[in-house]
N, C-alpha and C positions, 0 to 999 in steps of 0.2 A: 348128639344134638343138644341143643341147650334150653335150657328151660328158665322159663320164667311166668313171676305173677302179675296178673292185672289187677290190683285191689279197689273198690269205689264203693263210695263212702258218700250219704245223703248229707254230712256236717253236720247231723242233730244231735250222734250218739252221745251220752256221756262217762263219764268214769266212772265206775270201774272200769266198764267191758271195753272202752275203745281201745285202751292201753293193753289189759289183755291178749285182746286178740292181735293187735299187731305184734306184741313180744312173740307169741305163738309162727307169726305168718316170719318174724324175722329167723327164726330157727330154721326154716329151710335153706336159710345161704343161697337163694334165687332173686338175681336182680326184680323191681320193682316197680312196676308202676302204678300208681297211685291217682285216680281222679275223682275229686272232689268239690263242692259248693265251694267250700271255703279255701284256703291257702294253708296247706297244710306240709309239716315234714316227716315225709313217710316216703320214701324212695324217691323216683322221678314223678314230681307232681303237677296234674294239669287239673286247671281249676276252669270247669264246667259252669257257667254262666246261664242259670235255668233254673224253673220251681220241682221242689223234690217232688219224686215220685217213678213209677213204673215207666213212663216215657221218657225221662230225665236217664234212667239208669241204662235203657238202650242204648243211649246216643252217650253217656258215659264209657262205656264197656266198650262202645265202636271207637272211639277217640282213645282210648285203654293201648287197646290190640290193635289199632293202625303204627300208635307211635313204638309200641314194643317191639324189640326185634329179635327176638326170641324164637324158637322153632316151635318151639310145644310150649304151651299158654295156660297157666291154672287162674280157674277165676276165682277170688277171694274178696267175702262182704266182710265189711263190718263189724258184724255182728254174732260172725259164727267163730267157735275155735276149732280150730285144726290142729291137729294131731299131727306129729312129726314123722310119720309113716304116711302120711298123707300125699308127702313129696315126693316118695319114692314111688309111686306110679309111672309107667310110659308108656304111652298109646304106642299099639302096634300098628293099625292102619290109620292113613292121611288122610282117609276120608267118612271117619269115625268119629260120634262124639262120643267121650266117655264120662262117666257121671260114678262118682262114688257113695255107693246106699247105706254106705256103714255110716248112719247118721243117729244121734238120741237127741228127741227135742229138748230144750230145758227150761221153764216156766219159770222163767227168772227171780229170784228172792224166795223160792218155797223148793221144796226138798225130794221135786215131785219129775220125771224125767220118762218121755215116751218115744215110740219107734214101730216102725211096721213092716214088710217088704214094701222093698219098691220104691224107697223114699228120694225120688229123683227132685232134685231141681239145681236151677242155677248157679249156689253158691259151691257142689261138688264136682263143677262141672272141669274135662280137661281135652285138650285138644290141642291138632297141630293150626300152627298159627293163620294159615292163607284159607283154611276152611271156615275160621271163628269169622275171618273178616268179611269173608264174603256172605256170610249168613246173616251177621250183623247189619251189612251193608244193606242187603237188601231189604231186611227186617224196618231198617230206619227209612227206605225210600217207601215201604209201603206203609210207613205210616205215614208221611209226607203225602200219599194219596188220598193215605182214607178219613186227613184232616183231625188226627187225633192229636187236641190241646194239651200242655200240660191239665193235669187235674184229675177228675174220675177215670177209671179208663170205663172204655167204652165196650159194649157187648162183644163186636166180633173179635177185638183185642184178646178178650178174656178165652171166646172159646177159640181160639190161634194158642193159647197157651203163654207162655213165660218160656221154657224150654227149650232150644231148639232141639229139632231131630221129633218133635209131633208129625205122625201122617197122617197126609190127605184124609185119610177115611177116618180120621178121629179129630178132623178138624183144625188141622196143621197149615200151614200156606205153601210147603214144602217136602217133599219125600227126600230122607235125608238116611244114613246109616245111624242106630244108637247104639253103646255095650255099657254093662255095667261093671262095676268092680268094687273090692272091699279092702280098706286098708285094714289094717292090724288090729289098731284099736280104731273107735269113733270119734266122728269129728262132732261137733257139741254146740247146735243151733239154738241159739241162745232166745226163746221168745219173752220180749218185752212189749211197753205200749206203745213205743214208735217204730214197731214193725209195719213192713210196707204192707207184707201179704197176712191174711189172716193166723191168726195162733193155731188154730185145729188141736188141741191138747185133749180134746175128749173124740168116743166114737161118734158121738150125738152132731159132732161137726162136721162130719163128711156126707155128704149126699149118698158117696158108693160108699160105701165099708170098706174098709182097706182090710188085709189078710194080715195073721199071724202078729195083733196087735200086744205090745207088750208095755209094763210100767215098771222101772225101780225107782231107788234114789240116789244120792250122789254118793256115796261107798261104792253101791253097786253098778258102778261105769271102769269099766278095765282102761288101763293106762294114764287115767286123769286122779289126781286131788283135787278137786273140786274147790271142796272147804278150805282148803288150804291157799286154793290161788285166790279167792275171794272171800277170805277171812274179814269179818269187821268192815264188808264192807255193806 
């Protein structure tokens, strides 16, 4: 089956890290697509006409995975780097989303880098293609119901999640399959100040406490130089 990326991109990011992480996302040798604010050359790009944000990026990633035609779909921000073990994932079942936890956050410009179980979201996420879309799809029609503008998002958005594969009883809009899995080494989510969703770099910032909370710094990240890709910058 063949695999490819859906990458989207709010056009704010700047350099260093946008360069970066796309050199990263090109080492998979997986066709591309690319949707963006602005007009950009980064695989197949389709330029999203909308105010950034959580609602923009929905309706980004539906328009992503409609035009892709790829079997199995990794979704790829911006803002994270991925690790070339990354790619070699491939979902077993078709009706599975699967999310990679092997994630370190990285507090961009400081020497400071965190992680927890569990660290599920959207930019590890991977799946077969007719699932993402129709999850999507509906994800975008119900917002279309429930009248949410670009801009703040609104309460029940928030507790519906960002994720797909949230259930029912935890506030989900859907009962969906999830699995997890862990590449080789970690993918390296890069928090800066035009991050959509919040930083959470300390435990003080979680409502629940997350399990098995750990800290190093950038030596201590297996498979990455760090310093080295972003030397002097």
């Amino acid at each position: 089956m063949e695999k490819g990326i859906v990458y989207y991109s709010d056009s704010r990011l700047g350099e260093p890290i946008l360069s970066a992480v796309q050199r990263q996302i090109l080492l998979s040798g997986f066709p591309i697509t690319s949707v963006t604010l602005k007009s950009m050359a980064f695989g197949e790009n389709i330029i999203y006409n909308g105010k950034p944000g959580v609602n923009a990026m929905f309706r980004q990633i539906l328009a992503g995975i409609q035009a892709c035609q790829a079997d199995i779909i990794f979704l790829a921000e911006h803002d994270v780097l991925y690790h070339p073990s990354h790619w070699n994932f491939t979902p077993l079942q078709e009706d599975t989303y699967y999310y990679n936890v092997n994630v370190w956050r990285w507090a961009y410009g400081t020497d400071r880098l965190i992680t927890y179980d569990h660290m599920v979201s959207v930019s590890g996420l991977c799946a077969h293609r007719d699932l993402l879309v129709n999850h999507y799809r509906a994800r975008v029609d119900l917002i279309d119901e429930q009248g949410w503008e670009d801009g703040r998002n609104p309460r029940w958005a928030r507790i519906i999640g960002y994720e797909p594969g949230k259930p029912r009883n935890r506030g989900g809009f859907r009962d969906e399959r999830v699995e997890t899995w862990r590449s080789e080494h970690p993918n390296i989510d890069i928090r800066h100040r035009g991050c959509l969703t919040p930083t959470k770099m300390t435990l003080d910032s979680f409502k629940h406490k997350p399990s098995n909370w750990q800290e190093t710094t950038l030596k201590g990240i297996t498979g990455w130089d760090l310093e080295g890709m972003f030397n002097g910058s």
